[in-house]
N, C-alpha and C positions, 0 to 999 in steps of 0.2 A: 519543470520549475527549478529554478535557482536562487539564492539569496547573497544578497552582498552582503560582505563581510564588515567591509571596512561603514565607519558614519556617514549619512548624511541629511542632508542640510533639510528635505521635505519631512524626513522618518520613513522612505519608504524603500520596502528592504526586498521585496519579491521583485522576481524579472521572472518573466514568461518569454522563452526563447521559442520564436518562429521563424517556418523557414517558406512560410505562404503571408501573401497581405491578408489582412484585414481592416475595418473598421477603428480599431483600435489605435489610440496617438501614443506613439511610441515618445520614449525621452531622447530629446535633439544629443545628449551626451553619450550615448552611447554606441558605441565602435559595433561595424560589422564585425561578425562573428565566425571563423572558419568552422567547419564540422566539428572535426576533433576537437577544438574548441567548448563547443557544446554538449557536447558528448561528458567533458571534462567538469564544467563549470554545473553538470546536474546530477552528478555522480561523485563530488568531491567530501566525499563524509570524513568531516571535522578530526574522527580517530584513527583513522588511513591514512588520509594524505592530503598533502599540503593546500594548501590556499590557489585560486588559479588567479593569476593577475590577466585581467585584457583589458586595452587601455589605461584608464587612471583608477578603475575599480577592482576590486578582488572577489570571486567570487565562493562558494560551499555550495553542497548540494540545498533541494528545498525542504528535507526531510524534518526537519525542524518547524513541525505545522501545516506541511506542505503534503506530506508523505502519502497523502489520499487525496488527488487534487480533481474529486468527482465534480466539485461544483463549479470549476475551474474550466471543466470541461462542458458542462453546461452551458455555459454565460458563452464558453467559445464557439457554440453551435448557433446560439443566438448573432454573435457577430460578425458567421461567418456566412449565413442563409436567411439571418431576419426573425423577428419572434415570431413569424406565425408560421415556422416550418413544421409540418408537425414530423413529433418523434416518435416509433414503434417501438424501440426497447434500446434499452441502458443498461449493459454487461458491465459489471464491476468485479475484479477477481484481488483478490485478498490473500494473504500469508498465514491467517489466521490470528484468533483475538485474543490478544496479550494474556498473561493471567493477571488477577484482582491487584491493585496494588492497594498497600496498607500503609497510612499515613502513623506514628503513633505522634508522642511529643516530641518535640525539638525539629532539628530539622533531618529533610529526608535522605537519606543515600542518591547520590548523584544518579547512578545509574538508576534508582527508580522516578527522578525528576526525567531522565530522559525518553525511560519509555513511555511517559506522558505525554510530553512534547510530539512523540512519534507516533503516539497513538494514530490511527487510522480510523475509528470506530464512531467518532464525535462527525466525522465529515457525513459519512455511512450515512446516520440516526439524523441528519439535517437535512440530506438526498432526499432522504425515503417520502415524506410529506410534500416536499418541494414537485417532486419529479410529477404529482399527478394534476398539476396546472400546465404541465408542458403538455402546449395542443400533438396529441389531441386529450385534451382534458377528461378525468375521470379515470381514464383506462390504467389497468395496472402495466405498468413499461418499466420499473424500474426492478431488476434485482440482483443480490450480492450473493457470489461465491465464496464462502471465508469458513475457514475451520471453527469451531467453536466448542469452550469446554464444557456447555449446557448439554451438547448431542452426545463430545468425544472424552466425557470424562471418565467414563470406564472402558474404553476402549484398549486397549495395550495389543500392541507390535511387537515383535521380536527383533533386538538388536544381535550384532556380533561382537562379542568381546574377548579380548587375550588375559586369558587365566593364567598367573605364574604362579605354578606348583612350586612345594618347598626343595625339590629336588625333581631335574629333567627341564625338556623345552616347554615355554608357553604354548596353549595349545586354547585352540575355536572355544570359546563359549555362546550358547544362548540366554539370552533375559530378555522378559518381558516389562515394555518400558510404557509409560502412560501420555497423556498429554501434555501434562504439564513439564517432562521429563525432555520431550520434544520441542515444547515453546524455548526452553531455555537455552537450546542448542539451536537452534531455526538460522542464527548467523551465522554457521558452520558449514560450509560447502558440501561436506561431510555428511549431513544431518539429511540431505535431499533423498534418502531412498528410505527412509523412516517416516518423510512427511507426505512422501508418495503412500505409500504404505495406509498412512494412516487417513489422508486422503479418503483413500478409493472405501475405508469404513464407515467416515462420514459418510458420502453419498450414499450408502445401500441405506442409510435413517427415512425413513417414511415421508417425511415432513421434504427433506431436501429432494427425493425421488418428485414431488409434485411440482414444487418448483420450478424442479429443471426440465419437466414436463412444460410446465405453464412458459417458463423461456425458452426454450427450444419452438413452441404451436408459434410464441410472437414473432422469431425471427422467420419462420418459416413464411407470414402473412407479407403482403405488400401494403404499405401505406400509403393512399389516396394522396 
């Protein structure tokens, strides 16, 4: 998913880039698209880097409302096989769920407007009811991998950190660090063996050992 940047004239700002037909009517204005192209035009986060122009449009990435595009992907099964295909299971895997934000008076710090906007969790909670009308109807097929600080909130990891003494070289330290400690850093490329980490503690929780029970017997099934 991508969103153009610049106005226009319908209001309509998502573009779904494919690289298969479908059913779907595409807009007569819009330019073939190279790979790297696309690659570009759905990875271009507004505070990275720059704008991608192809053709007369510019495009950012869709993270901007987009960032969870389970429904998206939905609707796309539908027109890519027909509504009465039926579906066995729906793997959704997640980064884990922001922490709480708090609105008070006036207005909010920019970057708590954005992890709003980014939120993934609102797409999630609209899946989950929808997914058990897809034939074959009833069955549970739909479930989401995602950290959360209901499970992981006492959970704590050990990081590495450079302790400088008031005299001599800095030298290894450990601390133990929490969830929330990890949500904050999660854009950090850096952060990825902390949320590995902490990961693999979620899943030893009871509740997610069933789940992934109960997803794993589905995938394992053929569907008629």
């Amino acid at each position: 998913m991508a969103c153009r940047a610049n106005s226009t004239d319908d209001g309509r700002q998502t573009v779904h880039l494919r690289s298969y037909k479908t059913t779907a009517q595409m807009p007569e204005e819009f330019p073939d698209f190279k790979i790297w192209e696309a690659a570009r035009a759905t990875s271009v986060a507004p505070a990275y880097f720059q704008r991608l122009k192809v053709g007369q449009d510019e495009f950012i990435d869709g993270g901007m409302g987009w960032n969870n595009p389970i429904l998206e992907l939905i609707t796309e099964v539908s027109l890519m096989y027909g509504v009465n295909r039926p579906v066995g299971c729906i793997l959704s895997l997640g980064t884990g769920v922001p922490l709480d934000l708090k609105f008070g008076s006036g207005y909010a710090p920019v970057e708590d407007v954005i992890k709003m906007l980014t939120n993934s969790e609102r797409a999630h909670e609209n899946a989950m009811p929808f997914s058990k009308y897809i034939p074959l109807p009833g069955l549970d097929k739909y479930w989401r991998l995602n950290l959360s600080k209901a499970l992981s909130d006492k959970d704590t990891v050990m990081k590495i950190v450079m302790e400088k003494p008031w005299f001599g070289k800095p030298k290894e330290k450990e601390v133990p660090v929490g969830y929330g400690d990890v949500m904050t850093v999660i854009d950090d490329w850096t952060a990825i063996p902390l949320i590995r980490k902490l990961t693999d503690k979620w899943l030893e929780h009871q509740s997610e050992q069933e789940g992934l029970k109960k997803c794993a017997s589905r995938l394992s099934q053929k569907t008629k």
